[in-house]
C-alpha positions as CSV (number, residue, x, y, z in Angstrom):
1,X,247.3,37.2,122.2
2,X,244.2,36.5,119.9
3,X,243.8,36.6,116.1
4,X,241.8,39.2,114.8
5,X,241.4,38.8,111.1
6,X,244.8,37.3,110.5
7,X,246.3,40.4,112.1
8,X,248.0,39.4,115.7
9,X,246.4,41.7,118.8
10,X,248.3,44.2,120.0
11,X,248.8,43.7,124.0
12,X,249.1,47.2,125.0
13,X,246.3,48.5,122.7
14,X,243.8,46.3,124.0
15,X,244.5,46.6,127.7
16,X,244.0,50.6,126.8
17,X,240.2,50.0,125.3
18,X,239.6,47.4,127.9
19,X,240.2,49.9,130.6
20,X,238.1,52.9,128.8
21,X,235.0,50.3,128.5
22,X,235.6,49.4,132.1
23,X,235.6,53.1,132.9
24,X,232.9,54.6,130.9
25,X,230.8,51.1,132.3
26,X,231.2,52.5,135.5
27,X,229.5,56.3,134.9
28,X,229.6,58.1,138.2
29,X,231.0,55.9,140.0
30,X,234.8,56.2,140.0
31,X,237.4,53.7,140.0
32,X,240.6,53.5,142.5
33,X,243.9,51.9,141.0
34,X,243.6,48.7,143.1
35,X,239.6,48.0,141.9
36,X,241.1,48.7,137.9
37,X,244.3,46.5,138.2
38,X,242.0,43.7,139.6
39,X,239.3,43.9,137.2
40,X,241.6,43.5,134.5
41,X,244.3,41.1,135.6
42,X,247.4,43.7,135.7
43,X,250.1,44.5,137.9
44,X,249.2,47.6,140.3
45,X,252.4,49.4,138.8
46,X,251.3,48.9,134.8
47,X,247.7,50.0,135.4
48,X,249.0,53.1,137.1
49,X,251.5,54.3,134.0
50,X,248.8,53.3,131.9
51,X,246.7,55.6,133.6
52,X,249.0,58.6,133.8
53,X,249.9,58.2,130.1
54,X,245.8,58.5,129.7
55,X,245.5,61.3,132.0
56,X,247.9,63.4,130.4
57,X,246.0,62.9,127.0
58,X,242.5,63.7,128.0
59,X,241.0,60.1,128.1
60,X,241.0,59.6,131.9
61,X,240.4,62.3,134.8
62,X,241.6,61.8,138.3
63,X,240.4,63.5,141.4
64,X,242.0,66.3,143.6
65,X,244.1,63.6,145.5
66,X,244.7,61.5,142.5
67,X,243.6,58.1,143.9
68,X,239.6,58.1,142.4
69,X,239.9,57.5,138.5
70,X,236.8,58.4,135.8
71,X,236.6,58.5,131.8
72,X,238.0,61.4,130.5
73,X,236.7,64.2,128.3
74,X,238.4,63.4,125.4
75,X,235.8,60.4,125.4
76,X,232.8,62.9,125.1
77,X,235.0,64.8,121.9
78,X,235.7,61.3,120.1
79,X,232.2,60.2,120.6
80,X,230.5,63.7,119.2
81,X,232.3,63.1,116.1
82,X,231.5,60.1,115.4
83,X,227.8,61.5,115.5
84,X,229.0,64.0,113.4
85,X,230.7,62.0,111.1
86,X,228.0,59.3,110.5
87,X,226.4,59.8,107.0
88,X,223.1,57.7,108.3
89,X,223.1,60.0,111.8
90,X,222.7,63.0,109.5
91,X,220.0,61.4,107.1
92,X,218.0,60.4,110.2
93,X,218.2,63.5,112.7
94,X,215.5,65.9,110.5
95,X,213.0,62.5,110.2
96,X,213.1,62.5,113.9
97,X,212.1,65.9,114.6
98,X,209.1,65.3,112.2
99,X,208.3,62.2,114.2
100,X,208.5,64.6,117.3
101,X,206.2,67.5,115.8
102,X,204.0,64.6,115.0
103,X,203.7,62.7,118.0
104,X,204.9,64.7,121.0
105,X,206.7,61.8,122.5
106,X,209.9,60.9,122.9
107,X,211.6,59.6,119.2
108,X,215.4,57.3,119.5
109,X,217.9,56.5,117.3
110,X,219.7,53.4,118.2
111,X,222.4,51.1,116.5
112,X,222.8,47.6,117.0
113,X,226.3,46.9,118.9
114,X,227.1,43.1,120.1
115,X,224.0,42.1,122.6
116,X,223.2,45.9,123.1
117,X,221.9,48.8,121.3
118,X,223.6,52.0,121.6
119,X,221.6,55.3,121.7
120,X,222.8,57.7,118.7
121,X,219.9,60.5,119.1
122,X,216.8,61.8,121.1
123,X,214.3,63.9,120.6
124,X,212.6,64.3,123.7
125,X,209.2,64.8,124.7
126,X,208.0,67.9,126.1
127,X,205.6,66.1,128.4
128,X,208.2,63.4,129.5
129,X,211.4,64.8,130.1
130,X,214.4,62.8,131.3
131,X,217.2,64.2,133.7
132,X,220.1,62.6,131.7
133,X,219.7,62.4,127.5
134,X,220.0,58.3,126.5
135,X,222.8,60.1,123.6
136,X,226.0,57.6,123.8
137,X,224.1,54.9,126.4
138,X,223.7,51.1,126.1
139,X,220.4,48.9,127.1
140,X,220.4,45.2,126.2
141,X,218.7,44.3,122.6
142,X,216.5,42.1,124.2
143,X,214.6,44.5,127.0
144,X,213.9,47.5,124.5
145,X,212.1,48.4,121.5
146,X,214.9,49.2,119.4
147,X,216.8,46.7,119.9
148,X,213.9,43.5,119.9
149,X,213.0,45.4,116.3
150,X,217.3,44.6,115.1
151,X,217.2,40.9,116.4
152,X,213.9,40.2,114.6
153,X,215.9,40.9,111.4
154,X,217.7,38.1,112.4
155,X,217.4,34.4,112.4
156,X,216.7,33.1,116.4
157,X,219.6,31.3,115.8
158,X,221.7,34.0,116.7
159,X,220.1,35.0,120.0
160,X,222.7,33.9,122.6
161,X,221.5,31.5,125.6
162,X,219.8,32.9,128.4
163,X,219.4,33.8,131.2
164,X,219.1,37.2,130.3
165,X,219.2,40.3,132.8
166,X,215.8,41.4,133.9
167,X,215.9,45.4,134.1
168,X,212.2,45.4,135.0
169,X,209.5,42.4,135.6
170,X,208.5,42.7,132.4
171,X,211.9,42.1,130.4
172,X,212.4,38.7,129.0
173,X,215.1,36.9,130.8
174,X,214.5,33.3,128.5
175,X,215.8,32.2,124.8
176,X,212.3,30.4,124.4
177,X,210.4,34.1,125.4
178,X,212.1,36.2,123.4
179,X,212.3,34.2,120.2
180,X,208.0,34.0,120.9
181,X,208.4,38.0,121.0
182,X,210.5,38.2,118.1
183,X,208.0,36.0,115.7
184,X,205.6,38.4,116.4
185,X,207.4,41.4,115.5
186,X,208.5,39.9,112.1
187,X,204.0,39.3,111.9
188,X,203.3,42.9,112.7
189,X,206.3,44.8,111.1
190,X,207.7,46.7,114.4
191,X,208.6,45.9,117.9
192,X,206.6,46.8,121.0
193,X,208.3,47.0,124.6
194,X,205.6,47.3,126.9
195,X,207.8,48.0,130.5
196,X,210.2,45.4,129.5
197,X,213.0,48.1,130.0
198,X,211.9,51.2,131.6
199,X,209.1,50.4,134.3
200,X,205.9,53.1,132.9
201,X,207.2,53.6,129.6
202,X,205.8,51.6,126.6
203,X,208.2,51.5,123.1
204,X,207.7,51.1,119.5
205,X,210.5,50.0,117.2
206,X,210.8,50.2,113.6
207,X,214.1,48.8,111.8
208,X,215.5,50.6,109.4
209,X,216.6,48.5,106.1
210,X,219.1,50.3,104.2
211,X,221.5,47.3,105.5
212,X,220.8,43.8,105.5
213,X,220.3,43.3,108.1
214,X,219.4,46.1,109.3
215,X,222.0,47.9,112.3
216,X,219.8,50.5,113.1
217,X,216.2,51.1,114.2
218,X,214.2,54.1,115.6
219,X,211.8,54.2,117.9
220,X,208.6,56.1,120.0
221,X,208.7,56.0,123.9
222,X,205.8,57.0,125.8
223,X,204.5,56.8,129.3
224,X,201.6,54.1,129.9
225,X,199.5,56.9,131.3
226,X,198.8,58.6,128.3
227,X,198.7,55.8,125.9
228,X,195.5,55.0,124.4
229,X,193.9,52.4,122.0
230,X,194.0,55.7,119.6
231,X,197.4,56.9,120.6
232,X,198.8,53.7,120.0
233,X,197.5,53.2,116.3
234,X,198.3,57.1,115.3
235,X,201.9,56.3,116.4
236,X,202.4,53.0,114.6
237,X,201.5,55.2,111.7
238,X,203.4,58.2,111.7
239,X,206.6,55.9,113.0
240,X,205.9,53.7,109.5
241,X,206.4,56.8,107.8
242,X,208.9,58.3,109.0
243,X,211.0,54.9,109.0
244,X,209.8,54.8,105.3
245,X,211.0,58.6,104.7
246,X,214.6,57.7,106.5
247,X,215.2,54.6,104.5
248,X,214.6,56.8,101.1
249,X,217.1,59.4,102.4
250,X,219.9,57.6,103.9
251,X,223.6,58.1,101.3
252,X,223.6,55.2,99.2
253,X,225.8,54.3,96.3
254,X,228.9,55.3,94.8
255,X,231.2,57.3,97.4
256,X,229.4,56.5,100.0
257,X,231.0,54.6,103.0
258,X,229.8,51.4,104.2
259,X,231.0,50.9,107.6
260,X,231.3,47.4,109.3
């Protein structure tokens, strides 16, 4: 077992969130008991009371025969609440549907989680509209705009070694490249992804500094057909706004909660 804080890890606990991750990882695609006891190291018969004692609470669904495992829906009604919950979420949502009036483009919320960035809202564009919403989805920090704009309030020092995953030709795979990209964001005061994680779609990210550093950033997605020279500056202007507007709003002070 491993120290967490001075406070021992709990065995059973952790084998529970381990297999959650593994599941929710996995979307569509479901698991069968022999894959899950594999992935995690645990006997066949443990991982399948572990997941009947899920099943039976929500957390994991199994099919009509019972041998195809997914993440439950329970997942979905912890998740919306922490949305719900989240003073900063709140402060943020009506700045992002002025930055959508404004712009027409597709506007993110994102929050800074280990080498990722989790998506906490969307508006979307009316011109560009995706199938599935990003809402409660990962993408590496280092292949998006959100996420490049979190680790340039960071020292390089931090990034961790490469190689990193390449989700398009453009994404940087390198320590060296990246930390090159990040310098320039800290020079021009927002991040640009231009195809680095979604092949036609350029991204601008803005952090936003009510924590130091800063955990979350927003940004503006739009496809490289319709960006112009013009389109281009008018967003980088109406983004610094709105991150300026979101930063003045967001709880502060006494009786607020500071999460970590």
């Amino acid at each position: 077992m491993s120290d967490t804080g001075g406070v021992r890890e709990v065995k059973s606990a952790a084998r529970t969130v381990e297999l959650l991750e593994l599941l929710a990882a996995r979307g569509d695609r479901p698991a069968r008991l022999q894959e899950l006891a594999d992935e995690l190291g645990v006997p066949r018969s443990s991982m399948y009371a572990l997941l009947q004692t899920l099943i039976s609470h929500g957390w994991v669904r199994t099919d009509v025969t019972g041998s195809l495992y997914g993440i439950g829906i329970h997942a979905l009604l912890t998740g919306t609440s922490y949305l719900d919950s989240d003073p900063r979420v709140r402060a943020v949502r009506p700045h992002l549907d002025e930055a959508s009036e404004a712009l027409g483009e597709t506007i993110h919320m994102g929050r800074l989680d280990g080498r990722d960035v989790a998506y906490l809202a969307t508006r979307e564009s009316h011109e560009y509209l995706r199938t599935i919403s990003r809402v409660g989805r990962r993408l590496p920090a280092h292949a998006g705009a959100l996420g490049k704009a979190l680790l340039a309030e960071r020292p390089d020092e931090e990034l961790p070694e490469g190689p990193y995953e390449a989700l398009t030709p453009n994404s940087h795979t390198s320590r060296e490249s990246l930390a090159a990209d990040l310098a320039r964001v800290r020079a021009r005061g927002h991040s640009v992804d231009r195809e680095e994680g979604v092949s036609g779609i350029v991204g601008f990210g803005f952090a936003l500094r009510y924590d130091s550093p800063a955990l979350d950033a927003i940004s503006c997605s739009v496809p490289v057909a319709r960006l112009t020279p013009e389109h281009e500056e008018r967003i980088v202007a109406v983004m610094r706004e709105i991150r300026a507007k979101a930063e003045a709003t967001v709880p502060a002070g006494p009786g607020s909660v500071h999460w970590r």
